[in-house]
TIVO-2410 file (N, C-alpha, C; in nm, 3 decimals):
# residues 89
REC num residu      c1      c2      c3 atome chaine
REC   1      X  -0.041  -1.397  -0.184     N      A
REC   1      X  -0.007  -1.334  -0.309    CA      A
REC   1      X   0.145  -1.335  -0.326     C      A
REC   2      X   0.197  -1.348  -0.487     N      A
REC   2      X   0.292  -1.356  -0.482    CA      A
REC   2      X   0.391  -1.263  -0.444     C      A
REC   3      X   0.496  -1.220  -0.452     N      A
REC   3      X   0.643  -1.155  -0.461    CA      A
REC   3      X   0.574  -1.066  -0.609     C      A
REC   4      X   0.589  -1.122  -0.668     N      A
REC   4      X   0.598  -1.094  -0.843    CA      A
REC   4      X   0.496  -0.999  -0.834     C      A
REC   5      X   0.396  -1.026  -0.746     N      A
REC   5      X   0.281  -0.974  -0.827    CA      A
REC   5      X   0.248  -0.863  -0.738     C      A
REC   6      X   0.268  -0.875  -0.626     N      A
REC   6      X   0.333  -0.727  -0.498    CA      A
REC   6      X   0.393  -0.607  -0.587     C      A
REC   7      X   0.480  -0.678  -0.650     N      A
REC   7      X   0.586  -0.594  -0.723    CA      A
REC   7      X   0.534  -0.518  -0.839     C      A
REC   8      X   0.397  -0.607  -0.885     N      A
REC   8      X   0.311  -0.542  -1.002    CA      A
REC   8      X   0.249  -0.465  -0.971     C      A
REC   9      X   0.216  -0.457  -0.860     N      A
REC   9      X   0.133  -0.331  -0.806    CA      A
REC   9      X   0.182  -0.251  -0.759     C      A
REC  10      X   0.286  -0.249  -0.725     N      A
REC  10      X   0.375  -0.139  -0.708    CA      A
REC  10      X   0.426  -0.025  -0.801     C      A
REC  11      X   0.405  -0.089  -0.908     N      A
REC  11      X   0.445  -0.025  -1.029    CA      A
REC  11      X   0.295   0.060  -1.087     C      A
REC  12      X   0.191   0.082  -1.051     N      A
REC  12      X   0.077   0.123  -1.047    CA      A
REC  12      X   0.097   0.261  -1.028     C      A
REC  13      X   0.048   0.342  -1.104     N      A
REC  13      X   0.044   0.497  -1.097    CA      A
REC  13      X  -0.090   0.559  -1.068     C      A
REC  14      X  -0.216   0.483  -1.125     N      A
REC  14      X  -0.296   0.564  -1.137    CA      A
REC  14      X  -0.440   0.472  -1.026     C      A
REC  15      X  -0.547   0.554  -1.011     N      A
REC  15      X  -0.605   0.452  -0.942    CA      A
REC  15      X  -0.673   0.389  -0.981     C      A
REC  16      X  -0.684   0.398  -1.134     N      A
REC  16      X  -0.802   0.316  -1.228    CA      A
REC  16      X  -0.697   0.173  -1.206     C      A
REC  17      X  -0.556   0.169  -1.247     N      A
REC  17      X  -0.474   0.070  -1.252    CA      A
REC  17      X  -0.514  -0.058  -1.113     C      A
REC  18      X  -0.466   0.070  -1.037     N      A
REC  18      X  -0.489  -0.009  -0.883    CA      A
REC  18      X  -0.611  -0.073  -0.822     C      A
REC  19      X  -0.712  -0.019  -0.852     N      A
REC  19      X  -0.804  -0.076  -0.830    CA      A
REC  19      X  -0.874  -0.139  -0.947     C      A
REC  20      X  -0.835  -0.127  -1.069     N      A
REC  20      X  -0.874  -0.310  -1.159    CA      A
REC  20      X  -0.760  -0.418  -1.102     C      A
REC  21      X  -0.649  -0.368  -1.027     N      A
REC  21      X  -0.579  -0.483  -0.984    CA      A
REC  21      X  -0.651  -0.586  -0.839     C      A
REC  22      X  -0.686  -0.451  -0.809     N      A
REC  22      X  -0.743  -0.482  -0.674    CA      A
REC  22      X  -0.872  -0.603  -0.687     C      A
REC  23      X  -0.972  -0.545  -0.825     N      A
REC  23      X  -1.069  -0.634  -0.831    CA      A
REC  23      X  -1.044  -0.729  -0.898     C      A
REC  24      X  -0.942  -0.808  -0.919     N      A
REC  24      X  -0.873  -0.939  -0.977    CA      A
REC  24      X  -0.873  -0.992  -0.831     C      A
REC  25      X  -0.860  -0.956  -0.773     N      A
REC  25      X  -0.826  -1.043  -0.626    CA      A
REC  25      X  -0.980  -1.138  -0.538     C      A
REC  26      X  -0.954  -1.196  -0.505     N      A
REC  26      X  -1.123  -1.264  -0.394    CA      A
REC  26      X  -1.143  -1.158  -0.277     C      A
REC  27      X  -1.120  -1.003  -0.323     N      A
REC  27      X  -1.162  -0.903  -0.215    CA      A
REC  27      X  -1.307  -0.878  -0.251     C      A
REC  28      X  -1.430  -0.884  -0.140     N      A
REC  28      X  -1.546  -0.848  -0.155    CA      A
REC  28      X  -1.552  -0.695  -0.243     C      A
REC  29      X  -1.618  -0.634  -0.307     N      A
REC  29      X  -1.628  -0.466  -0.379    CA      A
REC  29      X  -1.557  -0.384  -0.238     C      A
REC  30      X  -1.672  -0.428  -0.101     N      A
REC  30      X  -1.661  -0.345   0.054    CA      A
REC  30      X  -1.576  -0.389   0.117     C      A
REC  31      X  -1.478  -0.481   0.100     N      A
REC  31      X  -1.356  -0.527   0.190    CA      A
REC  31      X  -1.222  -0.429   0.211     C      A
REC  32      X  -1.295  -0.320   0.231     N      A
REC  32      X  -1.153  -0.191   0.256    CA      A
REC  32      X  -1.076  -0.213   0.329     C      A
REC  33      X  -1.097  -0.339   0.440     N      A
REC  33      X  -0.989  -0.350   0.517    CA      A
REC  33      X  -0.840  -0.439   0.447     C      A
REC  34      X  -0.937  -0.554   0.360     N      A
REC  34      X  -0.817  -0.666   0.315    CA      A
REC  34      X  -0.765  -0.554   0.166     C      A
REC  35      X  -0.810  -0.434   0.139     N      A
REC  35      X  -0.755  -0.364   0.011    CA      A
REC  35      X  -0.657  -0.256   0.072     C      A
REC  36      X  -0.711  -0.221   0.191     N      A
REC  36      X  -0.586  -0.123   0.284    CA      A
REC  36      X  -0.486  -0.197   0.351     C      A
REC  37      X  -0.473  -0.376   0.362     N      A
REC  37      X  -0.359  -0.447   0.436    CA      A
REC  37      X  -0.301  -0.450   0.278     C      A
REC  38      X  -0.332  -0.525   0.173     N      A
REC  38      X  -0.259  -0.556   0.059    CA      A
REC  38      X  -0.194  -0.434   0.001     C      A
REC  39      X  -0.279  -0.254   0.009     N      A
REC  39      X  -0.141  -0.151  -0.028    CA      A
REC  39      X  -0.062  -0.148   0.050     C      A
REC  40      X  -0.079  -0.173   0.195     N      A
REC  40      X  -0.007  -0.098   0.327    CA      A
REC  40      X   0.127  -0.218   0.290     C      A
REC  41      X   0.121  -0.340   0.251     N      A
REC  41      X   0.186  -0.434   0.215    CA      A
REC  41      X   0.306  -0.419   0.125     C      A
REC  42      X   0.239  -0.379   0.013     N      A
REC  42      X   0.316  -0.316  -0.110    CA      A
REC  42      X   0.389  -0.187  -0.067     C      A
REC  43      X   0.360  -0.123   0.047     N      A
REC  43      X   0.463   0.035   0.069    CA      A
REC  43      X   0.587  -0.032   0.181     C      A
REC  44      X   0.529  -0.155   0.185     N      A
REC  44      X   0.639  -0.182   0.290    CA      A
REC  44      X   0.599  -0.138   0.442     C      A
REC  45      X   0.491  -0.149   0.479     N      A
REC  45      X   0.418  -0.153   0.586    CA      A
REC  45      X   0.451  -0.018   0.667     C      A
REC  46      X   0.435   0.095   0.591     N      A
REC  46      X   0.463   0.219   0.702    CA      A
REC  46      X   0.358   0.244   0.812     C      A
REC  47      X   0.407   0.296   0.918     N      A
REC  47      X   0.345   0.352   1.035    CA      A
REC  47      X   0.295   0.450   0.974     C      A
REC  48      X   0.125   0.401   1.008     N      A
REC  48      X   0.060   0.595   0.969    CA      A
REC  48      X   0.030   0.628   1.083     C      A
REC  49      X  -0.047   0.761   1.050     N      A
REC  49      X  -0.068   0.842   1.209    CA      A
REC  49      X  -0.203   0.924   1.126     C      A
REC  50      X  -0.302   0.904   1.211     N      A
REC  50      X  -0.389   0.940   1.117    CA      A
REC  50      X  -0.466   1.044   1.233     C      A
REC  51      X  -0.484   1.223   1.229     N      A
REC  51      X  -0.475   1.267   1.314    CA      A
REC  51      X  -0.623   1.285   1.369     C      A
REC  52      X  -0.682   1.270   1.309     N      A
REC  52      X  -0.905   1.199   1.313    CA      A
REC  52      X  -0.904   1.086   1.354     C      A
REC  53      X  -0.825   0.991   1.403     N      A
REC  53      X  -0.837   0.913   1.566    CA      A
REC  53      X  -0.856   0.753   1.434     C      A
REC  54      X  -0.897   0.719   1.478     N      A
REC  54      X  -0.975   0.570   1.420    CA      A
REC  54      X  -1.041   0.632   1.330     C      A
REC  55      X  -1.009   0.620   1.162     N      A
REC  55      X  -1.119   0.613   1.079    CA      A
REC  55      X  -1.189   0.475   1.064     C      A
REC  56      X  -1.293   0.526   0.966     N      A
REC  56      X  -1.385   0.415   0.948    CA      A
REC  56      X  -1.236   0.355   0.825     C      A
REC  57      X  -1.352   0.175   0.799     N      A
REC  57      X  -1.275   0.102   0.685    CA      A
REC  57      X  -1.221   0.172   0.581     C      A
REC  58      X  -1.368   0.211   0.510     N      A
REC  58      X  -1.359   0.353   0.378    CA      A
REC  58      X  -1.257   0.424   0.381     C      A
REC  59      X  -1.279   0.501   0.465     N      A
REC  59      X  -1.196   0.616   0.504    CA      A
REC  59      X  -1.067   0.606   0.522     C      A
REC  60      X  -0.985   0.490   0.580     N      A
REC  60      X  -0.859   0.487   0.572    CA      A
REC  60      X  -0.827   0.376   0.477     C      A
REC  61      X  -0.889   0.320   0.407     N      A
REC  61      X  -0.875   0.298   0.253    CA      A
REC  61      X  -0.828   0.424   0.155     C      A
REC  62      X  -0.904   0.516   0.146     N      A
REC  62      X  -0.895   0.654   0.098    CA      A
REC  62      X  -0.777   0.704   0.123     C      A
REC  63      X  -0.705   0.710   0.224     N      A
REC  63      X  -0.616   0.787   0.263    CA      A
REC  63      X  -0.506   0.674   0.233     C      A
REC  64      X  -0.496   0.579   0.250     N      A
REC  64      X  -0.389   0.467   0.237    CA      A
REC  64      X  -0.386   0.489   0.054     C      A
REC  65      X  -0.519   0.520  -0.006     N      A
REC  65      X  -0.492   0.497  -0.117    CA      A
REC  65      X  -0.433   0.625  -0.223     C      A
REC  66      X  -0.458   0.710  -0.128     N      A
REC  66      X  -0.393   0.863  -0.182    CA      A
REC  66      X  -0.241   0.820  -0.188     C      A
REC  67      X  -0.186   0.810  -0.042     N      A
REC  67      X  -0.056   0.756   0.004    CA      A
REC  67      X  -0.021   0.692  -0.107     C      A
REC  68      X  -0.057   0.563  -0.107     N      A
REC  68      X  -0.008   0.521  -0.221    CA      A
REC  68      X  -0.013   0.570  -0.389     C      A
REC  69      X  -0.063   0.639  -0.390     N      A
REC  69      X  -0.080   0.692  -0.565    CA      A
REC  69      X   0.025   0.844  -0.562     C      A
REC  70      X   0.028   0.899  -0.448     N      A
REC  70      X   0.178   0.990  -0.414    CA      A
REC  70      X   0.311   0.915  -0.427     C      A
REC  71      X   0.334   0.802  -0.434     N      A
REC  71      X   0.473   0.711  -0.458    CA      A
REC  71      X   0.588   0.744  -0.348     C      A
REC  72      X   0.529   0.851  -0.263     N      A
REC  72      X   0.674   0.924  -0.156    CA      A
REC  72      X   0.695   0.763  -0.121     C      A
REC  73      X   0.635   0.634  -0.050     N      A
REC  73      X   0.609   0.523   0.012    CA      A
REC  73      X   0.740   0.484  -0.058     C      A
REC  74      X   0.780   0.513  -0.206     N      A
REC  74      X   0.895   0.411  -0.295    CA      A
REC  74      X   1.032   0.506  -0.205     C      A
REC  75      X   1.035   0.582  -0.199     N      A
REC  75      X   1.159   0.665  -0.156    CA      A
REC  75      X   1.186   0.595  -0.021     C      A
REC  76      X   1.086   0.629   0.069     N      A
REC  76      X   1.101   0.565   0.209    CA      A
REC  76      X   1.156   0.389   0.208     C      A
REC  77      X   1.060   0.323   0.118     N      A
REC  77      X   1.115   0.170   0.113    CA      A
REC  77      X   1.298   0.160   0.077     C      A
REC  78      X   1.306   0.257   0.004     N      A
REC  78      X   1.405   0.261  -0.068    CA      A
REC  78      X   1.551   0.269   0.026     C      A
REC  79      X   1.503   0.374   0.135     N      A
REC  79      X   1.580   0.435   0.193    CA      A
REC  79      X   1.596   0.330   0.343     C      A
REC  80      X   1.497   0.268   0.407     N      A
REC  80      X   1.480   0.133   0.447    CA      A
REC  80      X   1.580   0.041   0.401     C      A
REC  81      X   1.582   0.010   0.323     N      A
REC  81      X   1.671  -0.111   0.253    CA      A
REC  81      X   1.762  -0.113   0.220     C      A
REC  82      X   1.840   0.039   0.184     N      A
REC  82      X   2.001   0.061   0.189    CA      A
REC  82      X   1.996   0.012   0.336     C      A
REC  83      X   1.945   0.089   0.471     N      A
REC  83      X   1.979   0.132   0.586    CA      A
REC  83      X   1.996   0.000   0.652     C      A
REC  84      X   1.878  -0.136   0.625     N      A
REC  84      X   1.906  -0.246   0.657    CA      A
REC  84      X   2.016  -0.305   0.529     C      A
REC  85      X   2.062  -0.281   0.494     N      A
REC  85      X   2.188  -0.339   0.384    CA      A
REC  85      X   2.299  -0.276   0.418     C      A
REC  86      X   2.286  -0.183   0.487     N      A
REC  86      X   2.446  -0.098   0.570    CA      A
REC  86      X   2.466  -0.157   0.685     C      A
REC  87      X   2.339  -0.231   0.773     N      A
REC  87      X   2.370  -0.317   0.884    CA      A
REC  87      X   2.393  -0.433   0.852     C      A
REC  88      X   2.368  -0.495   0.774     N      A
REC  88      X   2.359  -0.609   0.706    CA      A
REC  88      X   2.269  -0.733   0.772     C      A
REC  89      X   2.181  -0.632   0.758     N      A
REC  89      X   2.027  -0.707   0.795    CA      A
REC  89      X   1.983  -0.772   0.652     C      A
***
């Protein structure tokens, strides 16, 4: 997937948005795993910690997808990318 289009989903507020984006894609309806790598993608790949051990697919779909519809993920990227641009990474 492109750059461009990463970037379109990023811009996604709501989850009706996100998930008609989602079903534009060759993701099966049940492929929660390739729909929780493509947000985790778009936040800029944060470390979660999820304190119920291993969820199921669903389940940390759900929570990846809360995460993402909270937007905190844009602040953190944000704050990332000065920090590698002050090292000059």
């Amino acid at each position: 997937m492109s750059d461009m289009k990463l970037k379109e989903l990023g811009n996604y507020k709501t989850r009706k948005e996100v998930e008609t984006f989602l079903d534009a894609y060759p993701f099966e309806k049940n492929d929660f795993n390739g729909r929780t790598e493509l947000l985790l993608k778009v936040m800029g790949n944060p470390a979660l910690f999820f304190s119920i051990g291993s969820p199921k697919p669903e389940i940390k779909y759900e929570f990846v997808m809360e995460s993402f519809l909270t937007g905190s993920w844009r602040f953190a990227k944000m704050c990332r990318k000065n920090k590698d641009e002050r090292n000059g990474e």
